[in-house]
PALUMGU-533832 format. One record per residue (C-alpha): residue in three letters; residue number from 1; y, x, z. Coordinates in nm, 3 decimals, m for minus. Layout:
% PALUMGU-533832
  code  pos       py       px       pz
   ALA  NUM        Y        X        Z
...
This chain:
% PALUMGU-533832
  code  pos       py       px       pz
   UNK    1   m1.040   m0.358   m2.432
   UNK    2   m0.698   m0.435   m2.260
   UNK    3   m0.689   m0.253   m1.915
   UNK    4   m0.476   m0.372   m1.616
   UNK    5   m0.395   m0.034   m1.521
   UNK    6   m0.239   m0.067   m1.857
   UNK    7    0.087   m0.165   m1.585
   UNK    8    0.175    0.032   m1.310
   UNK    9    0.496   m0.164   m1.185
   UNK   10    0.586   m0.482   m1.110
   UNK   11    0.935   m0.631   m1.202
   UNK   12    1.032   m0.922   m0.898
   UNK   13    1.296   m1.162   m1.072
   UNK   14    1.423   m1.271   m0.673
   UNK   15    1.625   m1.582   m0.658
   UNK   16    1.939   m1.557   m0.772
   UNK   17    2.192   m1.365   m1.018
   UNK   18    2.538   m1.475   m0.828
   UNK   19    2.643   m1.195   m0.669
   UNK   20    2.805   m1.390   m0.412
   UNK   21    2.464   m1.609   m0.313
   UNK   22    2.315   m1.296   m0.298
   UNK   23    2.576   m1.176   m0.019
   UNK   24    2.479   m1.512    0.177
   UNK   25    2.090   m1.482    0.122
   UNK   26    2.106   m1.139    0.239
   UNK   27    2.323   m1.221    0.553
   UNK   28    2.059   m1.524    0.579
   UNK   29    1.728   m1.341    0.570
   UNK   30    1.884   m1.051    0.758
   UNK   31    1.975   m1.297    1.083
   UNK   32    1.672   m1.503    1.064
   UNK   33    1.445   m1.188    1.013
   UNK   34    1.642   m1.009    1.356
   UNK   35    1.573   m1.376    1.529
   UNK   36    1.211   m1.402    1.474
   UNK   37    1.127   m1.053    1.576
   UNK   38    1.340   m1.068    1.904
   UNK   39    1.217   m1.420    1.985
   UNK   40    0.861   m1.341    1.873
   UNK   41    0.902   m1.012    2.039
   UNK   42    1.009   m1.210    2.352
   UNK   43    0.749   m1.426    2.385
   UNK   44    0.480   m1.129    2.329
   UNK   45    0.648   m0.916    2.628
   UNK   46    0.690   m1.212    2.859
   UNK   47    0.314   m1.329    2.811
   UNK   48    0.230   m0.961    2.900
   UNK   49    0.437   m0.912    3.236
   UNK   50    0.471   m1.285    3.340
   UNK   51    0.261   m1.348    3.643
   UNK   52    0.223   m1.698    3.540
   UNK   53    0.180   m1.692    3.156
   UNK   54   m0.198   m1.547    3.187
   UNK   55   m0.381   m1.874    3.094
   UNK   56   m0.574   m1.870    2.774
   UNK   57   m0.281   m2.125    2.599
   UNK   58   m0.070   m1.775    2.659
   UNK   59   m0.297   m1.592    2.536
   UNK   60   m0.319   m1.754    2.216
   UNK   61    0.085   m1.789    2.199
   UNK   62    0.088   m1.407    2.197
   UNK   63   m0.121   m1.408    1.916
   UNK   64    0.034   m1.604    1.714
   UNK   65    0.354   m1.481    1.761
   UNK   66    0.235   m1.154    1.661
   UNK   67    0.096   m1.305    1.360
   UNK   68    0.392   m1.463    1.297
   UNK   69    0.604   m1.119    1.326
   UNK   70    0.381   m0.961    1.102
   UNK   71    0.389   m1.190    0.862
   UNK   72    0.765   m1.275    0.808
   UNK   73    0.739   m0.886    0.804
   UNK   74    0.515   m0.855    0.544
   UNK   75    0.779   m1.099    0.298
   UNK   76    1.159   m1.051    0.365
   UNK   77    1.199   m0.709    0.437
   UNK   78    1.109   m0.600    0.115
   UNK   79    1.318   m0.915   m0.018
   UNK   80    1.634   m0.743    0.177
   UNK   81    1.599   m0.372    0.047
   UNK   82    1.576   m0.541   m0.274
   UNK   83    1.868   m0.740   m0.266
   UNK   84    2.076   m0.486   m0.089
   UNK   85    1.982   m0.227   m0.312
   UNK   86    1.874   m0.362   m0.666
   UNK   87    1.569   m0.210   m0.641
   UNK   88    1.396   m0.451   m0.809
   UNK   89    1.057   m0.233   m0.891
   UNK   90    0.731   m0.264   m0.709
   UNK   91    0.441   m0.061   m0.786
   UNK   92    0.080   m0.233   m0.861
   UNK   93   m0.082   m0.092   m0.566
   UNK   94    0.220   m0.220   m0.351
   UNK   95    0.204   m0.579   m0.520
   UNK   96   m0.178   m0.619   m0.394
   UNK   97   m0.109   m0.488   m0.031
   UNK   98    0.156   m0.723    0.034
   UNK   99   m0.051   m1.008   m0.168
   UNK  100   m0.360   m0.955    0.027
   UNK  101   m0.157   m0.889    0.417
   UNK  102    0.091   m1.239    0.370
   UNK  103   m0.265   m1.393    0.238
   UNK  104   m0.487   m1.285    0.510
   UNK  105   m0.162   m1.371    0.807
   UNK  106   m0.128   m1.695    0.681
   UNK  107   m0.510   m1.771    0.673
   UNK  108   m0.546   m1.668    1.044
   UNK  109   m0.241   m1.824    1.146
   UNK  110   m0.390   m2.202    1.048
   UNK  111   m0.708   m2.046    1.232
   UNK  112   m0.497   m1.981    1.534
   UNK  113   m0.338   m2.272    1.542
   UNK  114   m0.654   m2.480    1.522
   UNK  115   m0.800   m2.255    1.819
   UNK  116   m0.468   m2.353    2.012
   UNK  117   m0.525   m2.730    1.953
   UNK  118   m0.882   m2.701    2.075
   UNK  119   m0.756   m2.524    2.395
   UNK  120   m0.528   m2.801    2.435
   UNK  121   m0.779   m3.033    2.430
   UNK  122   m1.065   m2.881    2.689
   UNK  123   m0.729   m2.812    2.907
   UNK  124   m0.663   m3.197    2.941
   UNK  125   m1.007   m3.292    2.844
   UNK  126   m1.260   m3.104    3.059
   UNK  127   m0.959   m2.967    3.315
   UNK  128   m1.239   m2.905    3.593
   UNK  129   m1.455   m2.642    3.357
   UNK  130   m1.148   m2.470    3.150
   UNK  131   m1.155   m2.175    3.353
   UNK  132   m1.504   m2.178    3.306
   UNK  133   m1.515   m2.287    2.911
   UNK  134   m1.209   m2.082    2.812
   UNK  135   m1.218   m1.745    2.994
   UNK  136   m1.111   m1.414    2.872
   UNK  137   m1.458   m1.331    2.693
   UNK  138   m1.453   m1.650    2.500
   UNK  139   m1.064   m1.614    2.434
   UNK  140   m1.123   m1.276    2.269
   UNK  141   m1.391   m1.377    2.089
   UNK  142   m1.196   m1.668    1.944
   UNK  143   m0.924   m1.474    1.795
   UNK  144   m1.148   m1.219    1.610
   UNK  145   m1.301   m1.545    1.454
   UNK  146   m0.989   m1.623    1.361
   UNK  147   m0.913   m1.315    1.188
   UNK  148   m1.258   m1.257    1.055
   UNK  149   m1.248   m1.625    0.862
   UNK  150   m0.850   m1.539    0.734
   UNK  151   m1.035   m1.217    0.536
   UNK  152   m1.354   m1.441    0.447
   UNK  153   m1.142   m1.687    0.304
   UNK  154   m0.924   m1.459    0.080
   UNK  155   m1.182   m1.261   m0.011
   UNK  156   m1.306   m1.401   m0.283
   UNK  157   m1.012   m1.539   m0.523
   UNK  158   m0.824   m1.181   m0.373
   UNK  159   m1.120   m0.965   m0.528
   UNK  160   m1.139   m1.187   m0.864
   UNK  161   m0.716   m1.089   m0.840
   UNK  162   m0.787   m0.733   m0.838
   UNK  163   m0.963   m0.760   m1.171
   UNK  164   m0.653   m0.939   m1.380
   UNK  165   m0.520   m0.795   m1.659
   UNK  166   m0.147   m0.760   m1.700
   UNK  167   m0.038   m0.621   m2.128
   UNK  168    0.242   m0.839   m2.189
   UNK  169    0.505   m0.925   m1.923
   UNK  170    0.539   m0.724   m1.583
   UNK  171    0.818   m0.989   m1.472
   UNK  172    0.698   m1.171   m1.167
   UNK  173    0.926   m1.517   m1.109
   UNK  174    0.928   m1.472   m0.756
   UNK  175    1.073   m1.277   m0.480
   UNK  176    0.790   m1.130   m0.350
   UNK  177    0.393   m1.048   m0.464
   UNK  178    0.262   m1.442   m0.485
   UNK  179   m0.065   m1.560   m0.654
   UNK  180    0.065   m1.847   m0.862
   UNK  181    0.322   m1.633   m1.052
   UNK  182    0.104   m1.337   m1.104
   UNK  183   m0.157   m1.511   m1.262
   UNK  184    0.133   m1.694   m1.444
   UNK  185    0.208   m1.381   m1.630
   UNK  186   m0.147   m1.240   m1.630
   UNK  187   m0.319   m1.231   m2.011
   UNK  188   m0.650   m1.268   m1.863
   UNK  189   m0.836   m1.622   m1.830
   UNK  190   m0.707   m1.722   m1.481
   UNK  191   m0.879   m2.103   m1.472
   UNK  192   m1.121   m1.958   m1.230
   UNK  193   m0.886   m1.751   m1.034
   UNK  194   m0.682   m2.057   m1.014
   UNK  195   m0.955   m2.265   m0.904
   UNK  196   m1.057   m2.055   m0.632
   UNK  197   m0.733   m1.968   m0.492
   UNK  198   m0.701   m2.370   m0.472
   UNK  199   m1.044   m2.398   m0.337
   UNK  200   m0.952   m2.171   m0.045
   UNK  201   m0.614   m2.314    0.016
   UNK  202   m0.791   m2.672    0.055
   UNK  203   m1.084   m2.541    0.253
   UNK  204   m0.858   m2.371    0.498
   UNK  205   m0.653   m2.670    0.534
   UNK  206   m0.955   m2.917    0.561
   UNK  207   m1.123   m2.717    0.875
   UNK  208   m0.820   m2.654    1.078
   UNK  209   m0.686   m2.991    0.961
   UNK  210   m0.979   m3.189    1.074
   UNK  211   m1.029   m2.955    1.399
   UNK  212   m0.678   m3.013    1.480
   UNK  213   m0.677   m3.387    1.454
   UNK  214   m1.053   m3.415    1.622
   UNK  215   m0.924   m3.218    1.967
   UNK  216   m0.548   m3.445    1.963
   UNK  217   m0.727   m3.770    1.925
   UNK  218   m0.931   m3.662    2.248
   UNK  219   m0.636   m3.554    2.423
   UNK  220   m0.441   m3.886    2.327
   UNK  221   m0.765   m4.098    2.448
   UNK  222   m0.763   m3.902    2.774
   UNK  223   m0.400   m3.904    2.815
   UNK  224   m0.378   m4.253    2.837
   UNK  225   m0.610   m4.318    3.057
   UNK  226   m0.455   m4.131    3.336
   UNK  227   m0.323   m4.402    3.576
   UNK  228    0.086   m4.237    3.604
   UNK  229    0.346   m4.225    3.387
   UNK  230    0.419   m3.904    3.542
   UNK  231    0.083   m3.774    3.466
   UNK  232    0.141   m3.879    3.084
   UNK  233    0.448   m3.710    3.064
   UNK  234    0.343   m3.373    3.190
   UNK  235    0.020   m3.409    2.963
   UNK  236    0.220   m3.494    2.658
   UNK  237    0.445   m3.190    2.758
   UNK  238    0.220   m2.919    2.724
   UNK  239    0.072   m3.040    2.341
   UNK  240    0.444   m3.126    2.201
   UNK  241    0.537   m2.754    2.110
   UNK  242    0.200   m2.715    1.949
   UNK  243    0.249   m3.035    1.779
   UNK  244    0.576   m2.957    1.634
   UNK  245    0.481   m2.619    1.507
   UNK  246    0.189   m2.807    1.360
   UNK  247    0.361   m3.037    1.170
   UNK  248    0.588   m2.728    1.001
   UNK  249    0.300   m2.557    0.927
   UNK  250    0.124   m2.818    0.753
   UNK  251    0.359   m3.004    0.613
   UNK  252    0.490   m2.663    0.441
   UNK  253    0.084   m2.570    0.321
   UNK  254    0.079   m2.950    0.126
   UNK  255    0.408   m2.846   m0.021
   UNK  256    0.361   m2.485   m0.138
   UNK  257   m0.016   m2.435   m0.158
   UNK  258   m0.185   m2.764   m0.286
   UNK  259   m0.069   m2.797   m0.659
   UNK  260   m0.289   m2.839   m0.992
   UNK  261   m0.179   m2.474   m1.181
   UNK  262   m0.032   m2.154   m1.139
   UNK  263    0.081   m2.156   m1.497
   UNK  264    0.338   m2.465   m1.401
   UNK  265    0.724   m2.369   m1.260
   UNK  266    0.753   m2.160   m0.964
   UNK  267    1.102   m2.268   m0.926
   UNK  268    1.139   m2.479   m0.609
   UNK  269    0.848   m2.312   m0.419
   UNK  270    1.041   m2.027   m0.397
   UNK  271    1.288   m2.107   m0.245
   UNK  272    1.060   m2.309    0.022
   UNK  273    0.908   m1.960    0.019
   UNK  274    1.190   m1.803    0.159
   UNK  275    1.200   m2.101    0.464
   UNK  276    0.876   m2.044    0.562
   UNK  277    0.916   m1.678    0.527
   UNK  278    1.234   m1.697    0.763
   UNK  279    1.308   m1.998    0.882
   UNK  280    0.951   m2.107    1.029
   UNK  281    0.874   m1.778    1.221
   UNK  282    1.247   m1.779    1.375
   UNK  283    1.182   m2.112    1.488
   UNK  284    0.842   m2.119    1.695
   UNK  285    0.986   m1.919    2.014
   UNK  286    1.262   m2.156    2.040
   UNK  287    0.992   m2.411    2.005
   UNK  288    0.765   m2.281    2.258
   UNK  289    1.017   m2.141    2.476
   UNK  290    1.314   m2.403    2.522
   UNK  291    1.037   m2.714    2.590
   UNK  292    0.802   m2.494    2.839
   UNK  293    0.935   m2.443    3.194
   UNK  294    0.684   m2.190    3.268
   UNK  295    0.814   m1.938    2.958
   UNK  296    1.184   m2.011    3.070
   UNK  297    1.078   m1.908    3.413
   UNK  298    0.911   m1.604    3.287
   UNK  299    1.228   m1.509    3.099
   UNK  300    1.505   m1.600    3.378
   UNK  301    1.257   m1.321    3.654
   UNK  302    1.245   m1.108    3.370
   UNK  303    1.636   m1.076    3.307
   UNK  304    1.717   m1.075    3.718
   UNK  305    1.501   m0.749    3.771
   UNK  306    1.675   m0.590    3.441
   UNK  307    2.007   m0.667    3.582
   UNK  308    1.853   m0.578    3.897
   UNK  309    1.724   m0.228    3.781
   UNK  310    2.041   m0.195    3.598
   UNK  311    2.263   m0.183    3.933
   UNK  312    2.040    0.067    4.095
């Protein structure tokens, strides 16, 4: 009987032999990587020390940028020692860390964001009780449930992983530890693994899809039936950063996630790998911060006492 112990090391194929690309993908990754951990960074201190980001929609925003950290974490820089180096080895047990971690942070984060929309909508909804509804208790409790349906969810095609076989290739057509082209080069039967790992991508995507457009039909209902324009506006202003980030996330899940077979070519999802690896979690503070008047408020106090403290 084959065993998949039989391979101890992975070989990751990246995305690109040009030298020169591989100059401007480093240089890429490297700048976008730096910009998503300052900004998310940022957004995580200011929520913390900001007298007027303690609300439960700050809350979750600190959250989710950690999530959002950790996950671009767990993908590029492993990406950048490889291309820097040429390192292009990865040990089995390192392979099935990173696959389960990027699983289990992207999970959570569609989780997250669904909890977000739903405080969006008792916020505008039910603005008289939201104190009441969405206090810290409930908050808390919110986010493990987040995290604790993330690990439900990849438990099962991530255990059925575990058990593949690997006896004839160790090449992996992708830049980091993905599901698709694992199973691609796997000699064990992989239809179920396949299903399942589908099955969890569309369940996922079904829940927080349909709690996500349940709580923004409310809110667009209540919205316009306030009587001001003005009212409207400053409604509509504090769902649109949600929104947008919503629409990135989702639209990149039908892209990457939904498709009929791991055994088919990897080719263009990895390189919309790398964008939601980089581009995605470099994005959201921008997002959040340069359309939210209370964040830039936050951030202008916070840089007058550090020049302040810096002149003492």
């Amino acid at each position: 009987m084959r065993n998949h112990t039989a391979i101890t090391v992975f070989i990751l194929l990246g995305l690109t032999e040009d030298p020169q690309l591989k100059v401007l993908l480093f240089i890429f990754l490297l700048a976008t990587y730096m910009l998503s951990v300052t900004g998310n960074l940022t957004i995580i201190t200011l929520t913390m020390v900001g007298p007027h980001l303690k609300t439960p929609m700050y809350f979750f925003l600190k959250n989710f940028a950690f999530l959002e950290i950790s996950f671009t974490t767990a993908c590029v820089p492993r990406f950048l020692y490889s291309i820097s180096t040429g390192d292009r080895i990865v040990t089995y047990n390192a392979c099935i860390i990173q696959l389960f971690f990027t699983g289990i942070f992207a999970v959570t984060e569609f989780f997250l964001l669904a909890t977000m929309s739903y405080d969006r909508y008792v916020a505008i909804c039910k603005p008289l009780h939201y104190m009441a509804i969405m206090n810290s208790k409930m908050c808390k409790i919110m986010v493990i449930c987040c995290w604790v349906a993330g690990f439900l969810i990849i438990l099962p095609p991530f255990s059925l992983v575990l058990g593949l076989e690997f006896c004839d290739s160790n090449v992996i057509d992708h830049f980091g530890c993905d599901a698709p082209p694992m199973l691609k080069i796997s000699c064990s039967d992989t239809w179920l693994i396949e299903q399942m790992v589908i099955v969890s991508a569309v369940l996922t995507f079904i829940i927080t899809f349909v709690c996500v457009v349940l709580s923004y039909t409310y809110i667009i209902k209540t919205i316009l039936k306030f009587p001001s324009v003005q009212q409207r506006k400053k409604a509509f202003s504090t769902c649109c950063s949600h929104m947008i980030v919503v629409s990135i996330t989702y639209g990149s899940c039908i892209f990457i996630y939904i498709k009929p077979s791991a055994k088919q070519e990897v080719e263009v999802n990895k390189g919309v790998s790398v964008l939601i690896s980089s581009i995605s979690p470099m994005l959201n503070p921008f997002i959040y911060t340069l359309r939210n008047k209370q964040v830039k408020l936050a951030f202008s106090e916070s840089l007058k006492k550090i020049s302040f403290l810096s002149q003492k």
